[in-house]
N, C-alpha and C positions, 0 to 999 in steps of 0.2 A: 564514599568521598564526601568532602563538606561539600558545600554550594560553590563557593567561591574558589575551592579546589577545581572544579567540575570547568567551571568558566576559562580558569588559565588555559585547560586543554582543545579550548577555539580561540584563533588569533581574532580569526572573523569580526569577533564581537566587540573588539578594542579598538574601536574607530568611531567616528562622527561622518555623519550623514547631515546636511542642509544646514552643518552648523551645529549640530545637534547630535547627546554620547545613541548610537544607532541601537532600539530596541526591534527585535526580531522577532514581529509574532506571525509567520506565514511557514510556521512548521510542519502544517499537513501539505502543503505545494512542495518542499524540503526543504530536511534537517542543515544543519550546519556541519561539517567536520572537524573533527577533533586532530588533534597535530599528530596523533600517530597515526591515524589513517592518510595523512598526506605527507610523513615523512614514509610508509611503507612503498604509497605512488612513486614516492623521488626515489627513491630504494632498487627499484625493480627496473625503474628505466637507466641508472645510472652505473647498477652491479650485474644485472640477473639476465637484462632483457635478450628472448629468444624465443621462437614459438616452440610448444608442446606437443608430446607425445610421437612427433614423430622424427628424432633425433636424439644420435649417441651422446651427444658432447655434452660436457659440464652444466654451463649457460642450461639447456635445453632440459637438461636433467634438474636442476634446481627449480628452475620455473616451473616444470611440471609437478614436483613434489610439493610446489607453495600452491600449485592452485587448488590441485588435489585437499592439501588440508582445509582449503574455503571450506570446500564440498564437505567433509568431514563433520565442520565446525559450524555450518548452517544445520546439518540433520542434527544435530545435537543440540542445538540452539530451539529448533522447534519439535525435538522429541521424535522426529521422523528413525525408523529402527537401521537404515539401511542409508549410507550414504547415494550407493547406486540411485534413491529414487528422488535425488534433489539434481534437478537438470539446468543448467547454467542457462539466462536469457537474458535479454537485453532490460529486461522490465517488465512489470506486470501487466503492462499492455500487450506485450508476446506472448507472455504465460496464457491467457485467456484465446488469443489468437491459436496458441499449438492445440490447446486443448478440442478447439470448435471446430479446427481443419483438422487434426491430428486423429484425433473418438470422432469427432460429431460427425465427420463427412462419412467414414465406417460403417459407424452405429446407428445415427438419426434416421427414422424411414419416415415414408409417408403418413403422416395421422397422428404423430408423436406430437410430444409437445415440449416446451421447457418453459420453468418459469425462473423468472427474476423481478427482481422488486423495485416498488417505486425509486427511492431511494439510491440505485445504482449511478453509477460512472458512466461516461459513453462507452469506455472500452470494456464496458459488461455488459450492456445492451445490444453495439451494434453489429459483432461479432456472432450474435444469437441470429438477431435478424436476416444476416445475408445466410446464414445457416439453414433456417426457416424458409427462408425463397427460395433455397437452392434443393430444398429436401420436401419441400409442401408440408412442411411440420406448420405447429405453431405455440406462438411467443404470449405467456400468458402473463401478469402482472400482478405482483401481490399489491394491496393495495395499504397506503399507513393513512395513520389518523393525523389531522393539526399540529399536534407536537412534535410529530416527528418518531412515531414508536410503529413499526408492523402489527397491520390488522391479522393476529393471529388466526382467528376464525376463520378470516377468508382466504388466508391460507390453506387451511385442514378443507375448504371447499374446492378451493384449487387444485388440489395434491389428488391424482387420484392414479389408474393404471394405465393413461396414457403418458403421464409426467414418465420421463425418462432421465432427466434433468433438471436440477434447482441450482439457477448460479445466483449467489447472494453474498454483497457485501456484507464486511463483518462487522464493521467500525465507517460509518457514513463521512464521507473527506468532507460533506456539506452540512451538517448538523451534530458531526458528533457523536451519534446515536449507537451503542453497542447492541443490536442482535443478537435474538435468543439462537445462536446458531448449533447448538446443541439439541436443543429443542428440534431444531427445522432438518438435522441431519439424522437424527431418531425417527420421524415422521417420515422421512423421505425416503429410506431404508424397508420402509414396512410396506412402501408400495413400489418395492425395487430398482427405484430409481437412484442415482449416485447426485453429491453436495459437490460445487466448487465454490470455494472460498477465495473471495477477493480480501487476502489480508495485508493491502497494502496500507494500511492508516491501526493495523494490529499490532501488529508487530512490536514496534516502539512505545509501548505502553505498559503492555502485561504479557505474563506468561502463556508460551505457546507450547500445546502439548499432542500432535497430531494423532499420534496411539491413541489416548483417551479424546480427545472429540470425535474421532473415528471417522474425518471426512475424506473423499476420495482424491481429492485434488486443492490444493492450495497456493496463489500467489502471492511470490514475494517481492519486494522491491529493496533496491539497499538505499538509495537517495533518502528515504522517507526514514532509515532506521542509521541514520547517520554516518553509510557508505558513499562511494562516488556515485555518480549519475552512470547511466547506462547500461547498470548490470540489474540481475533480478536476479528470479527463478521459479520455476512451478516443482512442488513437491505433491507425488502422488503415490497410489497403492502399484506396488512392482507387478502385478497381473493385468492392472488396467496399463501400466505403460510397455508392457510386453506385447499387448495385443492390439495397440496402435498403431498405424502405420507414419514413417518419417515423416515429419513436417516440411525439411528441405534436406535437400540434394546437394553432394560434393564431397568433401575430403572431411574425415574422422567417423563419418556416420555409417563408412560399409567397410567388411571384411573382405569382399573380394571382388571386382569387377570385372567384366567380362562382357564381348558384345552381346552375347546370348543372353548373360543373366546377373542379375547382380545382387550378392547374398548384405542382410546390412548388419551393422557392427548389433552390439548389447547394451541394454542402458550402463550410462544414462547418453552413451555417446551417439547413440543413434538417431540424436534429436538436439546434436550439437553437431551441425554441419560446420564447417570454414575454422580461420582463422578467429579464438573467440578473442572478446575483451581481455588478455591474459590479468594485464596488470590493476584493473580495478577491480576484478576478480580478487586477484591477491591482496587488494587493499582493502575489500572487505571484511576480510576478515578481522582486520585490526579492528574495524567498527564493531561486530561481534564482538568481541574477545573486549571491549571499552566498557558497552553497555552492561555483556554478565559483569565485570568486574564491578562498576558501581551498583547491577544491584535492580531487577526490575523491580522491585517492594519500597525501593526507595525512591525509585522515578513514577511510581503512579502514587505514591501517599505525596510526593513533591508536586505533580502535576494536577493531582487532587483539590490540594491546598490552594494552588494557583486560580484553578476556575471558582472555586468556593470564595477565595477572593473579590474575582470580577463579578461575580455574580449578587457579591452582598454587595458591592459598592455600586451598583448598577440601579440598586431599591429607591437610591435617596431621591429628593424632588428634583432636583437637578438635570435627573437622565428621564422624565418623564415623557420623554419625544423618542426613547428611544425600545424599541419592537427585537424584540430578542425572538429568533428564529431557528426553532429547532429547540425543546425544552423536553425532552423523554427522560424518565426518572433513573437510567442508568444510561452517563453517558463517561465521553474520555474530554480530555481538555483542548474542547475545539466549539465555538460560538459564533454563532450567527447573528446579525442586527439590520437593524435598516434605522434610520432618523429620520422621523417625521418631517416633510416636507424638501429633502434633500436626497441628491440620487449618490446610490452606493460608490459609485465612482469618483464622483466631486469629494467625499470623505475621506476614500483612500488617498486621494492628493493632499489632501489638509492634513492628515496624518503624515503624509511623507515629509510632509513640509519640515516636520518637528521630529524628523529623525523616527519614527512609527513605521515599522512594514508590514502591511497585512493583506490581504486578498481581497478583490472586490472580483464580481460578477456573477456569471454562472456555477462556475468552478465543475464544470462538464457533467454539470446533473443538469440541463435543460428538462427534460420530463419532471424532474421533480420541481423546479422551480414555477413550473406549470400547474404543477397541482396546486403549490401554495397560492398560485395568482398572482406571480415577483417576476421579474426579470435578472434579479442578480441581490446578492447580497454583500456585505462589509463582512471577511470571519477573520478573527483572530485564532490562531493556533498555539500553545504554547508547548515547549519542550521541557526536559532534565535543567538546560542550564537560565531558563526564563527565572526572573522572580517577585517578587511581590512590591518592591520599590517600584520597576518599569511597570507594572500592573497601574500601582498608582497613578504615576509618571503619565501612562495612556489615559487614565480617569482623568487628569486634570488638562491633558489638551483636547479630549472629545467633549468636557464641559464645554470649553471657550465655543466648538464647533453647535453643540448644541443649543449656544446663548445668540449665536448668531441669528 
């Protein structure tokens, strides 16, 4: 699709903010929706709606076969072989949660260890930790350099036959930074231990292909890949989720009940307790089926272009006050700043002022923000339908902020 094609397909973005035509750059916090994903939403609640799998009727039968093809159309979206092993959740925050309660309460003993890296999210830290207290394991740290890149070395120090576990983001929501995560699931493999991959800031960028990177576990989010809010999913290896026990308890997750004993369903249902999100479920998939259609070769040479942009215009003397945060020599289109002598926060207001939406603060890497010696930063995020006029547009109201 052109650009300008791409853009008709958010209404979102046809309006003014403070006065001002509203440029949207806080796409790693979330995407925008495209009018088929929100004509699918009015779709399902207007023709379809009924819950699933456990009713005869038409309604009941349809909704179950449209959620069913998410399922379908996510494993196939990330190369996963088997739909059974993409398990429907609320978001990447529960994917990491089933994982840590679901294996880690099983499998973590005493003396074990897992590591994760500086660089993570809270909901990939603290999930480890109460795991760790709760099992006398322990939570080891990979450590990055300045820029913003994994100290590989200390890693390969790290990794040894007590790691059990490496949870590692893939794509950093606070700098950017693409991981060698191929690298770190080779390495982690050789000393028996299993990868989970936090690919909630992946996804929407480049191709996912979980066969070939051969990791054990991987979350998804759809809010971040241009779905509704509230849905995810964890995809994993069909032996490790056989051998897991349910995360939660109730209706869809077991085959038989009884006071004595209670036998549990088969994936991927045995870790989809209750009534789920049916219909943003089914709305996800429009988001799929939006993004293969334009094209991920088109949206990372697009989103390419875009930081290659901010970053040359950022050189001139003009932005000399301004500290660019997070610089790794391979990263995705997400930027980090601070302004000499002004607080992150007071920035993003001056930006909203002018119609600007971007991020300020910690952005739930507190550890990491620690390391740098920050408290929070200013990021700009850009998507598929961002582009190089509003790029501008941003350069000439962060000058004014800068001249102040």
């Amino acid at each position: 699709m052109e650009l300008q094609s791409i853009r008709s397909h958010f209404p979102i973005l046809h309006q003014e903010v403070n006065g001002a035509p509203l440029i949207y750059f806080d796409n790693a916090a979330t995407t925008q929706k495209p009018i088929e994903v929100i004509e699918a939403l009015d779709k399902y609640y207007r023709t379809d709606n009924a819950n699933i799998h456990r009713a005869a009727h038409s309604l009941a039968s349809r909704s179950t076969e449209y959620f069913e093809q998410t399922r379908k159309t996510l494993a196939d979206f990330i190369g996963a072989p088997e739909a059974e092993t993409c398990i429907f959740t609320k978001g990447v925050t529960e994917s990491i949660n089933l994982v840590a309660q679901a294996w880690g309460r099983k499998f973590i003993q005493a003396g074990d260890e897992i590591l994760v890296s500086t660089m993570e999210h809270h909901s990939n830290i603290v999930p480890w930790q109460l795991l760790c207290e709760e099992k006398s394991a322990t939570l080891k740290v990979i450590p990055m350099s300045d820029s913003g890149e994994l100290d590989m070395d200390a890693f390969y120090q790290l990794l040894g036959p007590k790691t059990k576990l490496v949870a590692c983001v893939w794509v950093s929501n606070a700098l950017g930074t693409i991981n060698p995560v191929k690298e770190i699931i080779e390495a982690a493999h050789k000393q028996g231990a299993l990868v989970l991959l936090d690919g909630a800031q992946a996804l929407s960028h480049f191709e996912v292909n979980v066969q070939e990177m051969d990791c054990d576990f991987l979350t998804i989010s759809s809010h971040k890949l241009y779905g509704p809010t509230g849905v995810g999913a964890l995809y994993g290896k069909r032996h490790l989720l056989e051998a897991m026990n349910p995360y939660q308890a109730g209706g869809e997750m077991i085959k038989e009940v009884r006071f004595e004993k209670t036998t549990f369903n088969e994936i991927p249902y045995k870790f989809e307790a209750g009534t789920p999100n049916i219909g943003d479920v089914i709305a996800f998939k429009a988001a799929l089926d939006f993004v293969t259609k334009t094209g991920k070769s088109l949206i990372a040479d697009h989103e390419d272009r875009l930081l290659s942009h901010l970053l040359e215009g950022l050189k001139k003397e003009e932005f000399h006050k301004v500290k660019l945060i997070g610089t790794a020599s391979k990263k995705v289109s997400v930027q980090s700043f601070l302004i000499e002598g002004k607080h992150h926060f007071d920035i993003g207001m001056m930006l909203d002022a002018r119609g600007v939406a971007v991020r300020t603060g910690h952005h739930c890497t507190q550890p990491l923000m620690h390391r740098l010696g920050i408290d929070g930063t200013v990021r700009v995020s850009f998507a598929m339908y961002n582009t190089i006029e509003e790029i501008d547009q941003f350069l000439h109201v962060l000058k004014r902020i800068c001249a102040r």
